[in-house]
C-alpha positions in Angstrom: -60.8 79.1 -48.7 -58.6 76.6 -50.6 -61.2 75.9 -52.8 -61.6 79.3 -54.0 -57.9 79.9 -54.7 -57.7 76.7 -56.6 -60.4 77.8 -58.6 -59.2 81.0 -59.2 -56.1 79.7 -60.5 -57.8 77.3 -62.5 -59.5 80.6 -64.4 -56.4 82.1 -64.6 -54.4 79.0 -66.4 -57.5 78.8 -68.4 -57.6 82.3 -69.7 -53.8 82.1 -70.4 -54.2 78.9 -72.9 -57.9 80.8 -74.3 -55.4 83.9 -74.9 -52.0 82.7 -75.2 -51.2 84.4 -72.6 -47.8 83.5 -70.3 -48.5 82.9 -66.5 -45.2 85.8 -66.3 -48.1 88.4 -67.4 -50.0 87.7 -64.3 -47.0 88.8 -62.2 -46.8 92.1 -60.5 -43.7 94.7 -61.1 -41.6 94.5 -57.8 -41.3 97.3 -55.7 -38.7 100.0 -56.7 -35.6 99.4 -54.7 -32.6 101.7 -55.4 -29.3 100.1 -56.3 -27.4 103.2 -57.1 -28.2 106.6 -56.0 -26.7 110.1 -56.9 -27.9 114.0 -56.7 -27.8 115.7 -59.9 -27.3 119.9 -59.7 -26.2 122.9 -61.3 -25.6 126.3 -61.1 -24.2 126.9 -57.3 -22.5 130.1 -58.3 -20.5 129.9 -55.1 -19.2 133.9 -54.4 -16.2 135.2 -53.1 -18.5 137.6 -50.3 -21.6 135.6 -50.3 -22.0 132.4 -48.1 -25.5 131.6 -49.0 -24.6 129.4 -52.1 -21.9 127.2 -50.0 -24.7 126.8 -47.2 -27.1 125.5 -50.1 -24.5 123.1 -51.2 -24.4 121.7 -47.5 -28.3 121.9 -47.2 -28.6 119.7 -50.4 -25.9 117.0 -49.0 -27.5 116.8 -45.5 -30.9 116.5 -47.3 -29.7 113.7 -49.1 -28.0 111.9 -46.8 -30.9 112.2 -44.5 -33.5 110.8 -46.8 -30.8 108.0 -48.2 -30.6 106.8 -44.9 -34.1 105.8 -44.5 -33.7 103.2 -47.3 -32.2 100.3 -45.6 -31.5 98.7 -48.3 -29.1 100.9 -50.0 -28.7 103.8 -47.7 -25.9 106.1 -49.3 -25.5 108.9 -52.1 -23.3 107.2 -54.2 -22.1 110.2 -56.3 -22.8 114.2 -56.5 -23.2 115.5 -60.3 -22.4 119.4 -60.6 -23.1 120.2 -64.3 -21.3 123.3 -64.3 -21.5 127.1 -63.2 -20.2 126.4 -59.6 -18.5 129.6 -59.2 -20.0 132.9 -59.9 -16.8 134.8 -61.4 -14.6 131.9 -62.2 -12.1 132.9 -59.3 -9.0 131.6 -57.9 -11.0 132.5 -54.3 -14.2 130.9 -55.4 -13.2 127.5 -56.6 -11.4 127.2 -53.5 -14.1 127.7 -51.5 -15.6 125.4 -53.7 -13.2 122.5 -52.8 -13.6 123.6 -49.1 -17.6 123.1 -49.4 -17.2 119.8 -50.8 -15.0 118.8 -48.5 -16.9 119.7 -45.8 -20.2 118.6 -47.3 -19.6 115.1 -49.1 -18.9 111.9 -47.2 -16.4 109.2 -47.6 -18.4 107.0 -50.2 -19.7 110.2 -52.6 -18.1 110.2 -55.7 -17.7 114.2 -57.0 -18.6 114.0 -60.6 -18.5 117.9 -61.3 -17.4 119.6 -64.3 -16.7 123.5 -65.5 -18.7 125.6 -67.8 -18.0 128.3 -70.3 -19.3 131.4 -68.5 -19.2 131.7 -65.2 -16.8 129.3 -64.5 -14.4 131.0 -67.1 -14.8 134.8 -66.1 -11.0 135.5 -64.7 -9.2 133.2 -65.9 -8.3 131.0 -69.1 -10.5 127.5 -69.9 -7.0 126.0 -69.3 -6.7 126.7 -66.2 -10.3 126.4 -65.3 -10.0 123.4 -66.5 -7.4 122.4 -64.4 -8.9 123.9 -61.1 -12.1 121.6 -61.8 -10.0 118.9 -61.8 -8.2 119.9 -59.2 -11.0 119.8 -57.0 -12.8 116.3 -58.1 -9.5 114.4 -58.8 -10.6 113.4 -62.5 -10.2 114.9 -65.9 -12.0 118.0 -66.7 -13.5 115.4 -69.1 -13.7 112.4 -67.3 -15.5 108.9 -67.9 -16.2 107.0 -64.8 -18.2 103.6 -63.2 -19.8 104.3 -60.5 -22.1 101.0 -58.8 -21.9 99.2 -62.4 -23.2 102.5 -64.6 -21.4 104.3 -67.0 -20.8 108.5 -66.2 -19.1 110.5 -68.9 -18.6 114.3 -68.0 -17.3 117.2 -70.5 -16.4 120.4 -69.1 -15.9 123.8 -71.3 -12.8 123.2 -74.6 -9.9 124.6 -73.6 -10.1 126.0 -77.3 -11.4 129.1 -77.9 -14.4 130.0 -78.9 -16.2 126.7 -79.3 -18.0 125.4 -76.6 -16.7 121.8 -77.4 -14.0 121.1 -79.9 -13.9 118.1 -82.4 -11.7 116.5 -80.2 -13.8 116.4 -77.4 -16.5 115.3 -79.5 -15.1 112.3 -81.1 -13.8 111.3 -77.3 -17.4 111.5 -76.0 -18.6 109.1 -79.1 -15.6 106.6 -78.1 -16.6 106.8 -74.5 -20.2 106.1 -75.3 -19.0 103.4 -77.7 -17.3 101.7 -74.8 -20.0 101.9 -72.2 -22.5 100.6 -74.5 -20.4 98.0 -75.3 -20.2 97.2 -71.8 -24.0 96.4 -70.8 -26.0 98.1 -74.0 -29.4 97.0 -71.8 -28.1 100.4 -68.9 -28.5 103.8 -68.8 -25.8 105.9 -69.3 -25.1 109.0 -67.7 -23.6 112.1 -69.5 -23.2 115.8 -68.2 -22.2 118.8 -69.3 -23.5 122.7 -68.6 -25.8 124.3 -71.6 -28.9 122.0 -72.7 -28.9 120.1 -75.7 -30.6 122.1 -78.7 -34.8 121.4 -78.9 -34.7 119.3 -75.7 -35.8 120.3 -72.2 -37.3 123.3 -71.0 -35.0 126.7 -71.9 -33.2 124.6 -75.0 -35.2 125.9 -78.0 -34.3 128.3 -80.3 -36.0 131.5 -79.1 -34.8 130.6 -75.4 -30.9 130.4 -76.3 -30.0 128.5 -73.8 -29.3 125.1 -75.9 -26.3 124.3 -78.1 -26.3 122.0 -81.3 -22.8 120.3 -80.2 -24.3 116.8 -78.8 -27.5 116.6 -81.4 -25.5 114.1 -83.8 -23.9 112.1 -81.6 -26.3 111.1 -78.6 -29.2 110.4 -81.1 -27.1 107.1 -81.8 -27.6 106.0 -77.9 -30.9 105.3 -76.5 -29.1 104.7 -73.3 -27.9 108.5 -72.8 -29.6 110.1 -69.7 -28.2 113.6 -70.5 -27.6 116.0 -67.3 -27.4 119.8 -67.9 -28.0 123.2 -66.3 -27.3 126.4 -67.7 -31.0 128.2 -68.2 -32.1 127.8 -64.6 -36.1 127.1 -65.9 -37.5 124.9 -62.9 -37.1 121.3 -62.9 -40.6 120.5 -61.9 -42.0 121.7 -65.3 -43.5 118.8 -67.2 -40.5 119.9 -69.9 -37.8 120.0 -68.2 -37.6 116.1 -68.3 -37.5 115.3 -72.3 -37.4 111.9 -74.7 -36.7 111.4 -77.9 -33.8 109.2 -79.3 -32.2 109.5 -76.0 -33.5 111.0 -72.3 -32.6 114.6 -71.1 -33.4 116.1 -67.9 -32.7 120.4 -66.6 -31.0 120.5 -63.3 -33.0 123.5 -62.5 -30.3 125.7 -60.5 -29.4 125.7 -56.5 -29.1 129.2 -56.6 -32.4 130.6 -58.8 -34.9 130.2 -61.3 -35.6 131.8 -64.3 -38.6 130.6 -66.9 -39.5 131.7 -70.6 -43.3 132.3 -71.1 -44.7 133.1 -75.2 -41.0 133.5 -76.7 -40.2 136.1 -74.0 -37.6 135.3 -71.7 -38.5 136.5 -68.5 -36.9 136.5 -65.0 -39.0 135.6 -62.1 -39.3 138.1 -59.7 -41.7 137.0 -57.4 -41.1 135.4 -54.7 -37.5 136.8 -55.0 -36.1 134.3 -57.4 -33.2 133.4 -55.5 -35.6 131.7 -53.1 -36.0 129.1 -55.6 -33.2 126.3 -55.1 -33.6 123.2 -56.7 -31.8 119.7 -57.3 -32.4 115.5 -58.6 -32.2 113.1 -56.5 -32.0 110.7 -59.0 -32.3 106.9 -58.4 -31.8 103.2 -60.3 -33.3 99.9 -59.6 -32.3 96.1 -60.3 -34.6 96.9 -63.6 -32.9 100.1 -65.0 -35.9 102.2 -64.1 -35.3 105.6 -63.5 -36.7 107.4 -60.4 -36.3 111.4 -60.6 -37.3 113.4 -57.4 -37.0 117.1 -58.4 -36.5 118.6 -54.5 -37.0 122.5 -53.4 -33.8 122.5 -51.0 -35.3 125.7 -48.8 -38.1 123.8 -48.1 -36.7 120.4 -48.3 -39.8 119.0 -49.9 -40.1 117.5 -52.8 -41.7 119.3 -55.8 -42.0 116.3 -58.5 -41.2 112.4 -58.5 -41.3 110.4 -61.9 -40.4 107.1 -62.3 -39.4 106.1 -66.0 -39.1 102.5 -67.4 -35.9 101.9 -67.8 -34.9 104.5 -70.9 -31.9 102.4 -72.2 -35.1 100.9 -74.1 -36.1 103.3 -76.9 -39.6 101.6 -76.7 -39.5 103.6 -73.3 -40.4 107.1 -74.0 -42.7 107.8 -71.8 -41.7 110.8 -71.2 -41.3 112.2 -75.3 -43.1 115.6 -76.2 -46.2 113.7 -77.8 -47.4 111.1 -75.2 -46.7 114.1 -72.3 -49.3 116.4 -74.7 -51.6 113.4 -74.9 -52.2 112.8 -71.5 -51.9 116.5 -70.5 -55.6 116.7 -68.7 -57.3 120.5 -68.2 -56.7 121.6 -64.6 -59.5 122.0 -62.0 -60.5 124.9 -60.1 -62.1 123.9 -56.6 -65.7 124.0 -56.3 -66.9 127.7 -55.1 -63.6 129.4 -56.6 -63.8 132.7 -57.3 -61.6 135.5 -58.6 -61.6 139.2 -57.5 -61.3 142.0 -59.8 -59.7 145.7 -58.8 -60.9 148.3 -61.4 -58.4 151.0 -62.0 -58.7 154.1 -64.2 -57.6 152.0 -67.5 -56.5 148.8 -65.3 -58.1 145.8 -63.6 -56.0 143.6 -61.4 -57.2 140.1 -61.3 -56.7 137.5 -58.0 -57.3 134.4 -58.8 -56.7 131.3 -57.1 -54.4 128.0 -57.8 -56.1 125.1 -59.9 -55.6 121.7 -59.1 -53.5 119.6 -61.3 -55.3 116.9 -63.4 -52.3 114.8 -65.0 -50.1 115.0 -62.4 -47.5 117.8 -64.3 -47.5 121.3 -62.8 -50.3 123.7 -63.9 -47.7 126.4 -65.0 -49.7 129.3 -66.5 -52.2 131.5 -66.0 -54.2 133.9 -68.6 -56.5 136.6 -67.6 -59.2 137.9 -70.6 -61.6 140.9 -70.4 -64.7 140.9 -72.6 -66.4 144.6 -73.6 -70.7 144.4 -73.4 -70.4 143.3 -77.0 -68.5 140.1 -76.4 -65.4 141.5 -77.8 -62.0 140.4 -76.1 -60.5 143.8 -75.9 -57.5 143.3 -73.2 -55.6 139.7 -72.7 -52.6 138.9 -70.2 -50.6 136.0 -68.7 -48.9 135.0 -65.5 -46.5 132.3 -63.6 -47.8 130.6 -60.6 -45.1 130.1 -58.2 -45.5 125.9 -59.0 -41.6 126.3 -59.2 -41.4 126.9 -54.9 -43.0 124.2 -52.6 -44.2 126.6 -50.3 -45.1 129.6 -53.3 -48.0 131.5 -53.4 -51.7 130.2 -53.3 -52.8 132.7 -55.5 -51.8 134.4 -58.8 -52.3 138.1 -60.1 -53.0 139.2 -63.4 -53.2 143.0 -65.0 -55.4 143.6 -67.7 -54.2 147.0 -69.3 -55.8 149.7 -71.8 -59.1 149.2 -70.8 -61.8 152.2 -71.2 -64.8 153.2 -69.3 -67.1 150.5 -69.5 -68.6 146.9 -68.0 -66.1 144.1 -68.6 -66.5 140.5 -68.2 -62.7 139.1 -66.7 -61.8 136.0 -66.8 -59.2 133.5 -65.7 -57.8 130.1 -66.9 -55.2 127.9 -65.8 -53.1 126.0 -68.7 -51.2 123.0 -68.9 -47.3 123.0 -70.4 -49.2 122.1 -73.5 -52.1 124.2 -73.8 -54.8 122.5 -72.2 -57.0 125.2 -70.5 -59.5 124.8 -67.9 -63.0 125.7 -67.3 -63.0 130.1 -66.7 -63.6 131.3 -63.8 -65.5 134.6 -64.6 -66.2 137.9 -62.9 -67.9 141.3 -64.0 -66.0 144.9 -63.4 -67.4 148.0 -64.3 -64.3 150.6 -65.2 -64.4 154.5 -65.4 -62.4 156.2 -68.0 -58.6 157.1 -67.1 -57.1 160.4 -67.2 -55.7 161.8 -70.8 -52.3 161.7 -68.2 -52.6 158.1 -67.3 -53.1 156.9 -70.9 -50.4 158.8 -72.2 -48.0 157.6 -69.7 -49.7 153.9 -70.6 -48.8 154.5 -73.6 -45.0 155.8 -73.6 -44.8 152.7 -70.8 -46.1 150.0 -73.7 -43.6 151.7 -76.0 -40.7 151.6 -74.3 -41.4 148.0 -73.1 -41.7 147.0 -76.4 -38.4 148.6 -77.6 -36.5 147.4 -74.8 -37.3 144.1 -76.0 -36.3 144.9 -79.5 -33.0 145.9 -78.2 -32.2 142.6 -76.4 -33.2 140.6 -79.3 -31.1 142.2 -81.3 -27.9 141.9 -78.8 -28.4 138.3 -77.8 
């Protein structure tokens, strides 16, 4: 046995002089092993007559304490981050039983990072003074700056300057803040928070989706080291975009009180299962190295939905996770062996069941498109669909409606599609459809119609 290990090492030694290669390359990455630890949400909405928020709040902060104390290495939640929306009407009430909740929910060595957003925070009463009652509650400035376990947190809550978002002030404070930490230990992340994404990053930040503002464009691009926190849109954490990478890192906070997604330009509410039984949060983790270990967590079922682990992204050589390498290794998803769909024909209708494809790439298989084929080959009728990916315990089937058909045989079929338009193989099926009623496809008609105009009108009002 000694003689094979010293000849292994031999050929090892060997092949490093052959290929210039240092003996350090031969050594393994050590294990992940958390040095800091803190849970990063959004969107409580806490209510005045509802308890079910507050009890998520207490959910979350059992959950992880629970699952700290298993490491026993470092076995506490070192800080809570609540990017904004924590009440639903910006009351006196609410953000008292905000404080209350906390209270009650966050132990001695937590650090409340929380800040207060423009909206719903700011419905009764003036940003002053919701301004103050956030800082009330967390003992800091509404915009605060803070070391926590050796790493830099910078928080901005709404202006107290109406209408922007974020006044010049604030601005040049955040650039001076960033300045500072950077100048500190340029080789850490450094955590920033604030409600509404920044403009083109995560999922719910583009244009079309409105939920993104151009404030913080300009200035983080200048800091590699900015891991951006925000809320806001409510579009599920677990989707491959809602973690994003460019000149710095962003990740969505998802929402603990629902979720809402944007399919094909069209913002959309998810309805099924009952979106307010989607509750989601970070538990959000840093090693010796600076890496970066996200666990995206569905608080109902206390499972977790996602876990990434990026290189440490104070590097900008570490961008794993940027638009372009995610579309790269974006793989087509796989539909079990012997899968099957079943097709409903209607007068004009056919209602597709299909069931849930595996994931190839490790990313959540997120949509779902549904085709039907007239005896020519002709695609004549097209839909789409959400899978409930966004809910541990969702659905293991989706359902698809393929409208306007006439009498006729059909081919249907159904893929499943990456975040970036990877499609898998179709699972196909053959429906034979008898004509509808001259009263049905009228009414199908005036339906499309009116569906179509009430979209115009929202358009135009947003």
């Amino acid at each position: 046995m000694k003689k094979r290990l010293f000849a292994l090492l031999s050929v090892l030694l060997c092949l490093s002089f052959v290929f210039g290669t240092s003996a350090s390359a031969f050594t393994l990455e050590p294990a992940f092993e958390p040095v800091l630890r803190f849970v990063a949400a959004s969107d409580t909405h806490l209510m005045d007559d509802d308890n079910v928020n507050a009890e998520r709040i207490k959910k979350m902060m059992n959950y992880a304490y629970r699952t700290a104390a298993e490491d026993k290495k470092h076995p506490t939640v070192d800080a809570l981050l609540l990017a904004g929306d924590v009440t639903n009407d910006g009351t006196k009430t609410e953000f008292n039983k905000l404080k209350k909740t906390l209270d009650s929910s966050l132990k001695e060595n937590t650090r409340l990072l929380a800040i207060a957003a423009k909206n719903h925070d700011g419905y009764h009463m003036s940003r002053t003074k919701e301004r103050a009652e956030i800082s009330s509650i967390t003992g800091l400035n509404a915009d605060f700056h803070l070391v926590v376990g050796g790493y830099h947190f910078i928080g901005l809550s709404v202006s107290g300057k109406f209408p922007a978002h974020y006044d010049k002030a604030q601005l040049t404070w955040l650039r001076e803040q960033l300045d500072e930490a950077v100048l500190d230990d340029p080789d850490k992340p450094v955590f920033v928070m604030h409600h509404e994404h920044v403009k083109n990053t995560v999922y719910g930040s583009s244009s079309f989706e409105r939920w993104g503002v151009p404030y913080f464009n300009d200035i983080l691009k200048d800091y590699p080291q900015v891991v951006d926190f925000s809320g806001h849109s409510h579009y599920p954490l677990n989707h491959p975009n809602s973690v994003w990478q460019g000149e710095f890192t962003a990740v969505g906070t998802g929402a603990v009180k629902s979720a809402d997604y944007t399919v094909e330009d069209l913002r959309d509410i998810a309805s099924s299962p009952d979106n307010k039984k989607c509750s989601t949060f970070w538990i959000v983790e840093i090693d010796r190295l600076n890496r970066l270990r996200l666990k995206g967590v569905d608080l109902l079922a206390e499972k977790v939905l996602c876990e990434y682990t990026l290189d440490n992204p104070a590097d900008p050589n570490n961008r794993e996770f940027s638009p372009e390498n995610k579309a790269k290794i974006s793989k087509a998803p796989v539909f079990e062996n012997g899968a099957k769909i079943s097709a409903e024909a209607e007068k004009g209708t056919c209602t597709v069941t299909a069931p849930l494809a595996k994931s190839s790439d490790g990313f959540a298989v997120v949509l779902y498109r549904a085709y039907a084929k007239d005896e020519s080959g002709k695609t004549v009728s097209e839909t789409w669909a959400q899978p409930e990916y966004f809910i541990a315990n969702g659905k293991k089937t989706v359902e698809l409606k393929l409208k306007g058909l006439s009498k006729g045989e059909y081919t249907v079929s159904v893929v499943a599609e990456t975040a970036y338009g990877v499609q898998s193989a179709p699972l196909e099926a053959k429906v034979q459809l008898d004509s509808p009623s001259a009263f049905s496809a009228f009414f199908t008609r005036i339906g499309l119609w009116l569906y179509h105009l009430a979209d115009v009108v929202i358009n135009a009002v947003s």
